[in-house]
C-alpha positions as a Markdown table, in Angstrom:
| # | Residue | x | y | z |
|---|---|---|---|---|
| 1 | Unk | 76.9 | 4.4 | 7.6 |
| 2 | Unk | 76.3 | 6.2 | 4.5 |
| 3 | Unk | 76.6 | 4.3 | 0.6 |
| 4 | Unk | 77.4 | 6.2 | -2.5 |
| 5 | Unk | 76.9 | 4.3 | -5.7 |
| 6 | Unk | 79.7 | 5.4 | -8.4 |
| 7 | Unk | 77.7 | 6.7 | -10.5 |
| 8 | Unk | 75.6 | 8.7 | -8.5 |
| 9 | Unk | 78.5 | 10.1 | -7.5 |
| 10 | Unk | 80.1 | 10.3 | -11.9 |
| 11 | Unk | 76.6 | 12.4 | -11.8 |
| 12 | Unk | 77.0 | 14.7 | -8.9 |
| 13 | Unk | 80.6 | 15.2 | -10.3 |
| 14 | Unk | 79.6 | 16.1 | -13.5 |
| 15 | Unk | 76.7 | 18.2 | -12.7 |
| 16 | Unk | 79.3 | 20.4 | -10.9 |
| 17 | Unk | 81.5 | 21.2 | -13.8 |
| 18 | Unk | 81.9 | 24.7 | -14.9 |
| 19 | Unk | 81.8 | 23.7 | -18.6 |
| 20 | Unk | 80.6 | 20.4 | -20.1 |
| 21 | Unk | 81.8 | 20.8 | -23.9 |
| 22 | Unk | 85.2 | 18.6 | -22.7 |
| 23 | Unk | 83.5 | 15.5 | -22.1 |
| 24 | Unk | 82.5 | 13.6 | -24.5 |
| 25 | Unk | 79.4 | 11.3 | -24.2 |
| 26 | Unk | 77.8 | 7.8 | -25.8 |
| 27 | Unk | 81.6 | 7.7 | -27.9 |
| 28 | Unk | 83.4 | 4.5 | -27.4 |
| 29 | Unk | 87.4 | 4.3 | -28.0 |
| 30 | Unk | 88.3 | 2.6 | -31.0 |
| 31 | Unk | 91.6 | 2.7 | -30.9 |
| 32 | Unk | 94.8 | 4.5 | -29.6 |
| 33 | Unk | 98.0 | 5.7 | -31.5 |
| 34 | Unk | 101.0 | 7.7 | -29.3 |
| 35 | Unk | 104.1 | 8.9 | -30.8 |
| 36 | Unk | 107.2 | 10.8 | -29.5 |
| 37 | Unk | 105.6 | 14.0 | -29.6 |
| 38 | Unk | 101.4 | 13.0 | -28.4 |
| 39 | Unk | 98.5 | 10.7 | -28.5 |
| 40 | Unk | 95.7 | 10.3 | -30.5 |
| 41 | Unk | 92.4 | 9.0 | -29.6 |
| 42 | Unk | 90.3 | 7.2 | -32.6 |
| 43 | Unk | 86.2 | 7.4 | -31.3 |
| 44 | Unk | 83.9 | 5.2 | -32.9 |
| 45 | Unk | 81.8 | 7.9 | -34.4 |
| 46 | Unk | 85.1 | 8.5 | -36.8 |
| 47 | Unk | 85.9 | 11.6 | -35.1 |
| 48 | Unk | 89.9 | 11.7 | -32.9 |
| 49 | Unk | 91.1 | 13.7 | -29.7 |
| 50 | Unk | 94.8 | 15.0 | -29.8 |
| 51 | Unk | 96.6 | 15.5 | -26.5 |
| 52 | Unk | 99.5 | 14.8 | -24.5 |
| 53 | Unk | 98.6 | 11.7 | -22.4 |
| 54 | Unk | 96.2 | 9.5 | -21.2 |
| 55 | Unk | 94.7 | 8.4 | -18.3 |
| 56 | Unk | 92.9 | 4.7 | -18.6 |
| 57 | Unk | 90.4 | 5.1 | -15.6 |
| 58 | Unk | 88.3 | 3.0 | -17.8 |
| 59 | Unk | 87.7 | 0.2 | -15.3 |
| 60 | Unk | 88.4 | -3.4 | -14.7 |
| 61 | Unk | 87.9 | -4.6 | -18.7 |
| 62 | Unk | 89.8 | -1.5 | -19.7 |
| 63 | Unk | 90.3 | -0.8 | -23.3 |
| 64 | Unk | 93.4 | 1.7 | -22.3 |
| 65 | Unk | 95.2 | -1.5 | -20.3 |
| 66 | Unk | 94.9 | -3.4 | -23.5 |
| 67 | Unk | 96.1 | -0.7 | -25.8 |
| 68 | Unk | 99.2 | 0.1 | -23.8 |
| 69 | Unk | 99.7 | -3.9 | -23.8 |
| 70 | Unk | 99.6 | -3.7 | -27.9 |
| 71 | Unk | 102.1 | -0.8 | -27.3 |
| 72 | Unk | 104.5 | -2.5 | -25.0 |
| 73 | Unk | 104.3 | -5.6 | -27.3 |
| 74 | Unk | 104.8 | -4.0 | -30.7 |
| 75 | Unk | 107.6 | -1.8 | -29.0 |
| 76 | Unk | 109.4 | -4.2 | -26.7 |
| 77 | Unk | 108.3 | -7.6 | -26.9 |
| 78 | Unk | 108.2 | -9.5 | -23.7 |
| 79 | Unk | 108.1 | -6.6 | -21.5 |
| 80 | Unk | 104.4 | -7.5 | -21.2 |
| 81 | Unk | 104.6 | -11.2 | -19.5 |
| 82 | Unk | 102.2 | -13.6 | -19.3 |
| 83 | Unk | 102.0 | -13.5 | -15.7 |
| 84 | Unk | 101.5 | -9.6 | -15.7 |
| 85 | Unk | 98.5 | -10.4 | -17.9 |
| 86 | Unk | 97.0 | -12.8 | -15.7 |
| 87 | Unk | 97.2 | -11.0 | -12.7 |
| 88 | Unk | 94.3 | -10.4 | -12.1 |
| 89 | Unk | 91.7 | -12.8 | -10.8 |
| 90 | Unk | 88.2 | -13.5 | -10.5 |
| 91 | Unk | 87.8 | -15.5 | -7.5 |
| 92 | Unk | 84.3 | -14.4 | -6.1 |
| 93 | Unk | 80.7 | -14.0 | -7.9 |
| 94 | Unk | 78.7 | -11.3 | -6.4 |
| 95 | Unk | 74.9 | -10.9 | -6.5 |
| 96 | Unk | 74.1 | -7.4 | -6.4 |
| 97 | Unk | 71.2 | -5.1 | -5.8 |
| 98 | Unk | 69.7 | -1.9 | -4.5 |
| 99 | Unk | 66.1 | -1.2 | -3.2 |
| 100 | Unk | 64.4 | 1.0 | -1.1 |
| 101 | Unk | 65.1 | 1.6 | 2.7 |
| 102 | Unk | 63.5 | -0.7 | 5.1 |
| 103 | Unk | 61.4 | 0.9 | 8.3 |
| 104 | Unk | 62.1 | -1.7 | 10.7 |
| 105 | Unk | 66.2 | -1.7 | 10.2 |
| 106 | Unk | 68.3 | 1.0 | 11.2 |
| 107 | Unk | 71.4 | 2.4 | 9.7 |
| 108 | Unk | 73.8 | 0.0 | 9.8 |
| 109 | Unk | 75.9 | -2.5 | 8.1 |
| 110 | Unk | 75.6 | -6.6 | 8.8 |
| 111 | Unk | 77.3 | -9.2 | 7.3 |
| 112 | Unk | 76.3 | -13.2 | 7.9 |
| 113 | Unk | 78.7 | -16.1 | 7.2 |
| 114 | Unk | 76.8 | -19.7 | 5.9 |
| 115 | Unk | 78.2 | -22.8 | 5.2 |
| 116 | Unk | 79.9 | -23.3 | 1.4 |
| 117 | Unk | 82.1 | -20.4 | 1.4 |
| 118 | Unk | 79.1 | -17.5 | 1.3 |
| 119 | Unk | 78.4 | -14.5 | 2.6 |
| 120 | Unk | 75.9 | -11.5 | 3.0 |
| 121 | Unk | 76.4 | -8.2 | 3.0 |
| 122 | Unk | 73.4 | -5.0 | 3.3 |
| 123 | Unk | 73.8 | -1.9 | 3.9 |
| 124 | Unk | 70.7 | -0.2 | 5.2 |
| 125 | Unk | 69.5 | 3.4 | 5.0 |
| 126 | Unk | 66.5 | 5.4 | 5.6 |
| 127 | Unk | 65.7 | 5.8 | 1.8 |
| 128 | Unk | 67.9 | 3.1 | 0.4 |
| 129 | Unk | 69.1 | -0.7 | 0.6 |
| 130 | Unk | 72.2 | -1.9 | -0.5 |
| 131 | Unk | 72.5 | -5.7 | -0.3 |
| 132 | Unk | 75.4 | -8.5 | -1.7 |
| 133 | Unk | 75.6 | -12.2 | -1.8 |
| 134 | Unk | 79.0 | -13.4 | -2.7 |
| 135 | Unk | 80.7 | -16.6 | -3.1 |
| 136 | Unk | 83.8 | -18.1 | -4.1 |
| 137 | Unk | 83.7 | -19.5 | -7.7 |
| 138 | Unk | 83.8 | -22.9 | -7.8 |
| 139 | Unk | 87.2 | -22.3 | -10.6 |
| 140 | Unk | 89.1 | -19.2 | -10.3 |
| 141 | Unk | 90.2 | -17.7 | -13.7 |
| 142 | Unk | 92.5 | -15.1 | -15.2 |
| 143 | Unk | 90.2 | -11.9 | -16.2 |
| 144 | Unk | 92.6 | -11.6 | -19.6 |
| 145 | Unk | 91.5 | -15.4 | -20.5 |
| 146 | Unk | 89.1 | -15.5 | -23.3 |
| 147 | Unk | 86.8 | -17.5 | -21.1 |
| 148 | Unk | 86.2 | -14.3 | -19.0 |
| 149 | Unk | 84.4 | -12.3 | -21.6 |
| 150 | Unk | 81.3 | -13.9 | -20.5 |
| 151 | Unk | 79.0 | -12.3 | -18.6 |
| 152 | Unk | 75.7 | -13.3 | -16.5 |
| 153 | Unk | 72.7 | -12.9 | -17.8 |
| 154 | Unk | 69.9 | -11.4 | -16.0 |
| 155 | Unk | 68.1 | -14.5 | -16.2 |
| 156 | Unk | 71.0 | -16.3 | -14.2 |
| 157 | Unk | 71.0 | -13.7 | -11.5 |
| 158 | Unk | 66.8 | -14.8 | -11.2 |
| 159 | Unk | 68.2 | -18.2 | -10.8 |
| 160 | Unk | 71.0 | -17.6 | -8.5 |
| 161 | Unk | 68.7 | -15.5 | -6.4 |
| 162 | Unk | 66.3 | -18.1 | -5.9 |
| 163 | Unk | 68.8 | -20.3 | -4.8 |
| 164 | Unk | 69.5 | -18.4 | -1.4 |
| 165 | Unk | 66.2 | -17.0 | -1.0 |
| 166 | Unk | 65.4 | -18.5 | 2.1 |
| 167 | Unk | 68.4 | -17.7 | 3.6 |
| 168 | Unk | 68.3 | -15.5 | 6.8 |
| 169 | Unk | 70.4 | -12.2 | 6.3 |
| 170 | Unk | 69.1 | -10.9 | 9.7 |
| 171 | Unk | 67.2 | -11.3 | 13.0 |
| 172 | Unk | 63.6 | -10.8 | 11.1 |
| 173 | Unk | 64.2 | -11.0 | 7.3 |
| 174 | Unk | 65.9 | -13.3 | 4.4 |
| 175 | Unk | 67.6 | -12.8 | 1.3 |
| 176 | Unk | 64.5 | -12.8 | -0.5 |
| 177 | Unk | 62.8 | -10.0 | 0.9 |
| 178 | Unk | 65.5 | -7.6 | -0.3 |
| 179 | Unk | 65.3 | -9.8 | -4.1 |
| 180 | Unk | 61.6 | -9.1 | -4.3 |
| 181 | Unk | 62.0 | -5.0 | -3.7 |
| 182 | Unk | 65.2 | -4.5 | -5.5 |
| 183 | Unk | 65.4 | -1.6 | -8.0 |
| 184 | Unk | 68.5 | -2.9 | -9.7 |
| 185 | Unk | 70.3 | -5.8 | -9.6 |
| 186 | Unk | 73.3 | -7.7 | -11.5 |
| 187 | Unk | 75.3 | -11.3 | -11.0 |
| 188 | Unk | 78.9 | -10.6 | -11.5 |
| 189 | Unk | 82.6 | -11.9 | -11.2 |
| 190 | Unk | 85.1 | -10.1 | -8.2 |
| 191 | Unk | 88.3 | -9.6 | -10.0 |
| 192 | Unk | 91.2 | -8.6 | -7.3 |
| 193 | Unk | 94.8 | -8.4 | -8.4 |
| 194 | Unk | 97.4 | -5.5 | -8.4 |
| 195 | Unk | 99.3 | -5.1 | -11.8 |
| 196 | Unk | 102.9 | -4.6 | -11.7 |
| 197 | Unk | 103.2 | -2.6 | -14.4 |
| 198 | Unk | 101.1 | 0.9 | -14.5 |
| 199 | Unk | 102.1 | 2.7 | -17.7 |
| 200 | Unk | 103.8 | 2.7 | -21.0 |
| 201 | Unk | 104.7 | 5.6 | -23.1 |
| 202 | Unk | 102.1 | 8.3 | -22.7 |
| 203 | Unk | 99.8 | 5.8 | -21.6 |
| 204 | Unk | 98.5 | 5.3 | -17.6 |
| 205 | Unk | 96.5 | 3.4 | -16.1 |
| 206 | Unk | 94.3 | 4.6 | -12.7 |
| 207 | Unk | 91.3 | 2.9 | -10.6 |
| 208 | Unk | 89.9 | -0.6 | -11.4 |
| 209 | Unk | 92.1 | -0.7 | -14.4 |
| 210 | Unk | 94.9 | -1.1 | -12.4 |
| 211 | Unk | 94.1 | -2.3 | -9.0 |
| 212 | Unk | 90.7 | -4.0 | -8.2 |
| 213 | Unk | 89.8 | -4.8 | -4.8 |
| 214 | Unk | 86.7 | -6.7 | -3.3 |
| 215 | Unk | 83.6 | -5.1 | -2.2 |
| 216 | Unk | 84.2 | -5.9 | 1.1 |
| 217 | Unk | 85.9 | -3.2 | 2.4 |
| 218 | Unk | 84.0 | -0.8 | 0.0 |
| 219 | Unk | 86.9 | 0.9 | -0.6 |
| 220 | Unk | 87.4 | 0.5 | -4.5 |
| 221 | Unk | 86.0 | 3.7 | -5.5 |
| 222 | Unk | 88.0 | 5.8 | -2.7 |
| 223 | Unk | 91.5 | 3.8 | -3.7 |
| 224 | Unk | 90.8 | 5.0 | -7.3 |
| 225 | Unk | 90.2 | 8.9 | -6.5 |
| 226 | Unk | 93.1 | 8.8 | -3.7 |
| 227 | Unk | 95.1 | 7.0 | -6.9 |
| 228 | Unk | 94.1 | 9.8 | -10.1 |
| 229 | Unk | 95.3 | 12.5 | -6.8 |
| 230 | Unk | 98.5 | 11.6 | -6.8 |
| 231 | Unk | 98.5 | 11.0 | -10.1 |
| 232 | Unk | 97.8 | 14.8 | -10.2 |
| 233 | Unk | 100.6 | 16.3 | -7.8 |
| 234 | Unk | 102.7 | 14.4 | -9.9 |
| 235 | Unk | 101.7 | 15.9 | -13.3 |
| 236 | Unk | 101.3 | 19.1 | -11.5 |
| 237 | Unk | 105.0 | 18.9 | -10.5 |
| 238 | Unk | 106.4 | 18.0 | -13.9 |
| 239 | Unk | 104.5 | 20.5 | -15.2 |
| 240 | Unk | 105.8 | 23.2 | -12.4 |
| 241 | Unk | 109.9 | 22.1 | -13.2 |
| 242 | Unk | 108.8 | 22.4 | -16.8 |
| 243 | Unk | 108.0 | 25.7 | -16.7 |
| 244 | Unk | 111.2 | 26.6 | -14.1 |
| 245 | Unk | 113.1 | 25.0 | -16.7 |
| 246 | Unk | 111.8 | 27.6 | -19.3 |
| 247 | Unk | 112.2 | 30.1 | -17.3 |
| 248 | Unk | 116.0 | 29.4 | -16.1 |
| 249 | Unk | 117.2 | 29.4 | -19.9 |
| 250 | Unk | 115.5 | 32.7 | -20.1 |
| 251 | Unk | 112.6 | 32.6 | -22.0 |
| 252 | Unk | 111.1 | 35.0 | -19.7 |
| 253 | Unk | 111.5 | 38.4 | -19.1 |
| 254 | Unk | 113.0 | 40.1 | -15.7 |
| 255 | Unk | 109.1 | 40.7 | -14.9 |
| 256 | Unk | 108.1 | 37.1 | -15.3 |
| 257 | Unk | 106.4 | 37.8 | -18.6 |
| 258 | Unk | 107.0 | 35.3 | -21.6 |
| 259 | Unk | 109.4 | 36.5 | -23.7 |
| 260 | Unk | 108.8 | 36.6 | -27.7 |
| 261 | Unk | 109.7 | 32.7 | -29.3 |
| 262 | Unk | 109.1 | 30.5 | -32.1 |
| 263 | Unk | 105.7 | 29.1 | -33.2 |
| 264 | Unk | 107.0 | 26.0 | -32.4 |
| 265 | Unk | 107.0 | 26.8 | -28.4 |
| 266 | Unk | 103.8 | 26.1 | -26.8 |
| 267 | Unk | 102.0 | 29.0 | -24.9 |
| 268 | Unk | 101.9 | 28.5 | -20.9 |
| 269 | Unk | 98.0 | 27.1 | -20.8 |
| 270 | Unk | 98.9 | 24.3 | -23.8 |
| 271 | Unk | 102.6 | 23.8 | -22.5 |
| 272 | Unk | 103.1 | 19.9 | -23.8 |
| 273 | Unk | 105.6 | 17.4 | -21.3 |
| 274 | Unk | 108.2 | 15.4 | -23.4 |
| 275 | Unk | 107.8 | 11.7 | -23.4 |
| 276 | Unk | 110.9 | 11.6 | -20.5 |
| 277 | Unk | 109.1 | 14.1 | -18.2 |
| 278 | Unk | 105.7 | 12.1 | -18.4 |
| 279 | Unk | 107.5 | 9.1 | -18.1 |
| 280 | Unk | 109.5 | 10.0 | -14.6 |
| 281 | Unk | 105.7 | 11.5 | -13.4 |
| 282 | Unk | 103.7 | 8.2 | -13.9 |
| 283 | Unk | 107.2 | 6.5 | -11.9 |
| 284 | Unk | 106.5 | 8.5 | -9.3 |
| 285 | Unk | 103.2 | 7.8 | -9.4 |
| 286 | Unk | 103.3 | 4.1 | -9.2 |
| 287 | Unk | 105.9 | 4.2 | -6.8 |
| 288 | Unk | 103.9 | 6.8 | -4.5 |
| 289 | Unk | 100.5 | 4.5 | -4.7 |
| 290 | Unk | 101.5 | 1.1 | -5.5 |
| 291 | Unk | 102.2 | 0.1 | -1.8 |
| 292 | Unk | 99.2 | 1.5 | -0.8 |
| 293 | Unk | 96.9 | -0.3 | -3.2 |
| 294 | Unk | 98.7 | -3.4 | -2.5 |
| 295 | Unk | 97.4 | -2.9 | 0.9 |
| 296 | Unk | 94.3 | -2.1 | 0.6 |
| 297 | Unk | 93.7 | -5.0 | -2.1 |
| 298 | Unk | 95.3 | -7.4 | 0.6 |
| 299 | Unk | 93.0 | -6.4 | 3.2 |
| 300 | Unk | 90.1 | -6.8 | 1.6 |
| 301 | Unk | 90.9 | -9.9 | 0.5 |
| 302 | Unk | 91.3 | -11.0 | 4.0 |
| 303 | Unk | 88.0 | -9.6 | 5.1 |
| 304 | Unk | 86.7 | -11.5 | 2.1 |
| 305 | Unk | 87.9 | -14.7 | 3.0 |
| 306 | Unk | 86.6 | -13.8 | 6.7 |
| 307 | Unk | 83.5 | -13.2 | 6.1 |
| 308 | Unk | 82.7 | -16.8 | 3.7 |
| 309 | Unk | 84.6 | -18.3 | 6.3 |
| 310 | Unk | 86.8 | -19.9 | 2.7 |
| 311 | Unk | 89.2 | -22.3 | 5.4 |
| 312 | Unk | 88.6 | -24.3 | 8.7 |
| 313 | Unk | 91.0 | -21.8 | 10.3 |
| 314 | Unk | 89.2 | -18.8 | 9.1 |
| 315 | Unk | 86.1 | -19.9 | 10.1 |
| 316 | Unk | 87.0 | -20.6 | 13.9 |
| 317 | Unk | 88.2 | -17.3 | 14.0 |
| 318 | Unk | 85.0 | -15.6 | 12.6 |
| 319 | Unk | 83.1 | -17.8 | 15.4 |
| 320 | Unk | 85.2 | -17.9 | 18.0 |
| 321 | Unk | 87.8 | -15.2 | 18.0 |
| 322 | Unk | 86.2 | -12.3 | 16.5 |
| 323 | Unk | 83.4 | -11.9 | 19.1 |
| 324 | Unk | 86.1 | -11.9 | 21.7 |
| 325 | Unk | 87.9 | -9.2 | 20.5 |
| 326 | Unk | 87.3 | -5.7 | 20.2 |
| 327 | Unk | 83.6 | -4.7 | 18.3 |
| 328 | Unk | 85.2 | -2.0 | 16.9 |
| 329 | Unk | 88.2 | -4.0 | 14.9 |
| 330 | Unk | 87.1 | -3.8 | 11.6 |
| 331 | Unk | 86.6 | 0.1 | 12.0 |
| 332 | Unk | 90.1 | 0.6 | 13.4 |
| 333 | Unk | 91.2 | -1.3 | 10.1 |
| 334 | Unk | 89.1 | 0.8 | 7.8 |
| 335 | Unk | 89.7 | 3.9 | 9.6 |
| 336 | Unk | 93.7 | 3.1 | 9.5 |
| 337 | Unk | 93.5 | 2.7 | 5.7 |
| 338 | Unk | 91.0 | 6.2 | 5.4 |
| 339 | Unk | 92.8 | 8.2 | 7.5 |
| 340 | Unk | 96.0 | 7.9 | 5.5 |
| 341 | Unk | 94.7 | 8.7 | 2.3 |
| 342 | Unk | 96.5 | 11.1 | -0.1 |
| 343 | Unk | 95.9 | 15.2 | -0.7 |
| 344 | Unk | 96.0 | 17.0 | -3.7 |
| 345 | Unk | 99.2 | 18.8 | -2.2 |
| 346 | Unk | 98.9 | 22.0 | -5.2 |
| 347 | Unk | 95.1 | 22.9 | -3.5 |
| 348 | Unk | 94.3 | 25.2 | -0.7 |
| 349 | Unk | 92.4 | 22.8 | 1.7 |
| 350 | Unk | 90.3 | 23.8 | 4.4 |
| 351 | Unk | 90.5 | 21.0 | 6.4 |
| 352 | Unk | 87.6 | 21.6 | 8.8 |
| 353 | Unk | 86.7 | 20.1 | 12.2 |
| 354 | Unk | 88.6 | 17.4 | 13.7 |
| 355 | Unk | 86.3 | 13.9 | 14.4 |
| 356 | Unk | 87.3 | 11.0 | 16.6 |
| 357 | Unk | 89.7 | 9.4 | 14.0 |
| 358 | Unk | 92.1 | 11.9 | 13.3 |
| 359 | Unk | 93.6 | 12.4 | 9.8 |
| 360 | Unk | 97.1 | 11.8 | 9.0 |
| 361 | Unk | 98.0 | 12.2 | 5.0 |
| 362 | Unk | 101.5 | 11.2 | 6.1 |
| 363 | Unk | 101.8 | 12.9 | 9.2 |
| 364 | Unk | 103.5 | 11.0 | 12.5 |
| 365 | Unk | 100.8 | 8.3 | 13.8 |
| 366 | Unk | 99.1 | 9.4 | 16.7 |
| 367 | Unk | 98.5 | 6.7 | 19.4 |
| 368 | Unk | 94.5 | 6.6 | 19.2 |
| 369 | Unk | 94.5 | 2.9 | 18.5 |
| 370 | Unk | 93.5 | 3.3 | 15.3 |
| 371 | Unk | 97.1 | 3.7 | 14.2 |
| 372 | Unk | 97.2 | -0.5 | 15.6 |
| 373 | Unk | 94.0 | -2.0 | 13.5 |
| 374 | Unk | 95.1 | -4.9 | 14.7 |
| 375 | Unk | 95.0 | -4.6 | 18.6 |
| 376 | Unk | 92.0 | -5.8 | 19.2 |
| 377 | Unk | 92.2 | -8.9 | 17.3 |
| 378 | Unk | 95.6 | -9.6 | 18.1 |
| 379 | Unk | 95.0 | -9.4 | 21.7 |
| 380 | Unk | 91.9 | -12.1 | 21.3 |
| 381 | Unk | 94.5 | -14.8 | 20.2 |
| 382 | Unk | 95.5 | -14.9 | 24.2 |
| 383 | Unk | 92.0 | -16.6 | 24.3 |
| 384 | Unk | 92.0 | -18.9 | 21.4 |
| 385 | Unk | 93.3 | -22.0 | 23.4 |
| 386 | Unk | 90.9 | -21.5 | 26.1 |
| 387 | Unk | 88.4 | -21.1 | 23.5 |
| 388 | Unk | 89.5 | -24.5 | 21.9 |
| 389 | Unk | 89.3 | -26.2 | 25.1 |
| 390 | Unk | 85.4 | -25.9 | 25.3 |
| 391 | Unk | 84.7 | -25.1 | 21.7 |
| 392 | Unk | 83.2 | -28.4 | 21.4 |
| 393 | Unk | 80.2 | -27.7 | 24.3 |
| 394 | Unk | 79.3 | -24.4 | 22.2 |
| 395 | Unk | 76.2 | -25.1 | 20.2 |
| 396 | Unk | 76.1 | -21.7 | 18.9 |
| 397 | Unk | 78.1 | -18.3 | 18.9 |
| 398 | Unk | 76.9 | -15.7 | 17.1 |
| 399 | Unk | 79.1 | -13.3 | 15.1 |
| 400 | Unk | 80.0 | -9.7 | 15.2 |
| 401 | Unk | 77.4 | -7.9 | 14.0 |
| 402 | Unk | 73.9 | -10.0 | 13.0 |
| 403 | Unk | 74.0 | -13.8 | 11.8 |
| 404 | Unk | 71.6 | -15.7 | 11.0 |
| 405 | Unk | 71.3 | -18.8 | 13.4 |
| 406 | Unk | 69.3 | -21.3 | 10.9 |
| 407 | Unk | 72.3 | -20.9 | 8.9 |
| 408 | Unk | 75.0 | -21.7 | 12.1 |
| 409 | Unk | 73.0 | -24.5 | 13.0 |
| 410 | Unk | 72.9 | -27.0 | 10.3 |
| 411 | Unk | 76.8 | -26.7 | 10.3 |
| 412 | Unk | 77.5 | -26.8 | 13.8 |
């Protein structure tokens, strides 16, 4: 298993593009004003960007969201609800950290479940650690409340670290040992919640802005770039019946060239979409993606819950049920979610060699099991009330994958 941080990946992306003069570094968004006919982007430095749309991909506490909320609410009042606003959650707290690769560990991912609703997650690699400890918050709050703008302090990520320490996160090490060698660390909230509404005007909003998912999955970051690619083919569509449009009421010549027109017609490269046409695109859009974030969100949250073993039920399933069932579940889940993932559908793609989980992208399901995620596990319930029957003579069952048996013990 490999682990990408975001922005080691932001600075691979950028290092790759053919000219750096369009983006704009170290200036904050001060403030956003659309009209009928464009946007305008106010930076703090006093200086503006003019264009046609845009694209909040600013994150979970983005300033786009709340912009098109001041929008909607100055515009239409009401259309922005309460309930939309409050949507999103934080229900977790995640300590978080990176460190070096360990020699003794191989390249792998473990997870162990302890007592209290916790849970760890590392990630090893030959030349790098990624390790979590989450738990559920002891009160769940709205990110939009005022109460949320807090944030941890790297003094109370010291304290929380101490606090789990000595807890085992494998067969030879505990939590501490990957504290002690982190590079970076930070204690934060887990938001999770899918907004109902995506845009307003010629405002959008993509990524964590929109949809945030647990870590658990890790499949946050991919749901955001499969979500700005369809965002694309749709723009690239509007833009394409634009431009037929155009050329249907004959502002082009019999050989395809432009024909002479008024200064007030755009040239091809700086052609601008009306309000309606940008509007129908991010529709699309939403409609195209929303299913499949909802999906992805509710998954994770599942696997969340799993893992900190948050009920009774869930528990004797992570115990009991999930070692009977097939080791290779969770993959079949993941791999069902990857392997539908969207395609820039306006870009030649060389789709290269075929691996054991084949891709899809909307093709019919092939019957590999991985089209079924849930096989496994739902063949495992045939066992459950044999399971029960002598559940009570078990002293200890490990879980899939490593977990730590000090920490089964004391609440078995």
């Amino acid at each position: 298993m490999l682990a990408l941080e975001r922005r080691e990946l932001i600075q691979i992306l950028y290092e790759e593009l053919p000219d750096k003069s369009k983006v704009l570094l170290g200036r904050a968004v001060a403030g956003i004003r659309q009209s009928e006919n464009g946007v305008e982007v106010e930076l703090a430095d006093g200086t503006s960007q003019r264009g046609d749309l845009v694209i909040g991909a600013d994150g979970v506490h983005s300033i786009v969201r709340e912009a098109m909320w001041q929008h909607a609410d100055a515009a239409e009042p009401g259309l922005i609800t309460d309930d939309e606003r409050n949507i999103m959650m934080r229900n977790w707290v995640c300590l978080f950290g990176l460190g070096p690769g360990e020699p003794g560990l191989r390249n792998e991912l473990s997870v162990t479940s302890y007592p209290g609703k916790r849970a760890a997650m590392t990630i090893t690699q030959p030349r790098l650690t990624t390790f979590l400890f989450f738990w559920k918050a002891e009160t769940a709050t709205a990110l939009s409340r005022p109460e949320s703008a807090a944030r941890f302090t790297a003094q109370d990520a010291d304290r929380a670290a101490a606090g789990v320490a000595h807890l085992p996160v494998n067969e030879t090490m505990v939590f501490g040992d990957f504290w002690n060698k982190r590079t970076r660390a930070q204690l934060s909230h887990i938001e999770e919640g899918v907004l109902t509404r995506w845009h307003y005007g010629r405002l959008v909003l993509a990524g964590d802005a929109v949809h945030k998912v647990t870590p658990n999955t890790a499949y946050g970051g991919n749901l955001a770039i499969e979500g700005v690619a369809v965002l694309a083919n749709q723009l690239h569509r509007a833009v394409v019946e634009q431009r037929r449009r155009r050329e249907g009421s004959g502002r082009c010549d019999g050989d395809g060239d432009q024909e002479e027109k008024d200064e007030a017609t755009p040239s091809w490269g700086a052609a601008s979409l009306a309000q309606a046409d940008l509007e129908a695109a991010f529709r699309a859009y939403q409609a195209r993606h929303e299913s499949r974030a909802r999906e992805v969100c509710a998954t994770a949250h599942w696997v969340t819950r799993l893992q900190t073993w948050d009920t009774p039920w869930l528990k004797f399933w992570s115990l009991y049920v999930m070692p009977l069932s097939d080791r290779k579940a969770l993959a079949r889940i993941i791999g069902a979610l990857v392997r539908r993932a969207p395609l820039l559908d306006f870009v030649p793609l060389d789709r290269g060699p075929e691996g054991k989980v084949r891709w899809e992208h909307g093709e019919t399901r092939s019957d590999d099991g991985y089209g079924k995620p849930w096989r496994g596990a739902l063949a495992a319930l045939a066992a459950v009330g044999l399971v029960a029957s002598f559940a009570f003579f078990i002293r200890r069952w490990p879980l899939s994958g490593y977990t730590a048996r000090e920490a089964l013990s004391s609440d078995l």
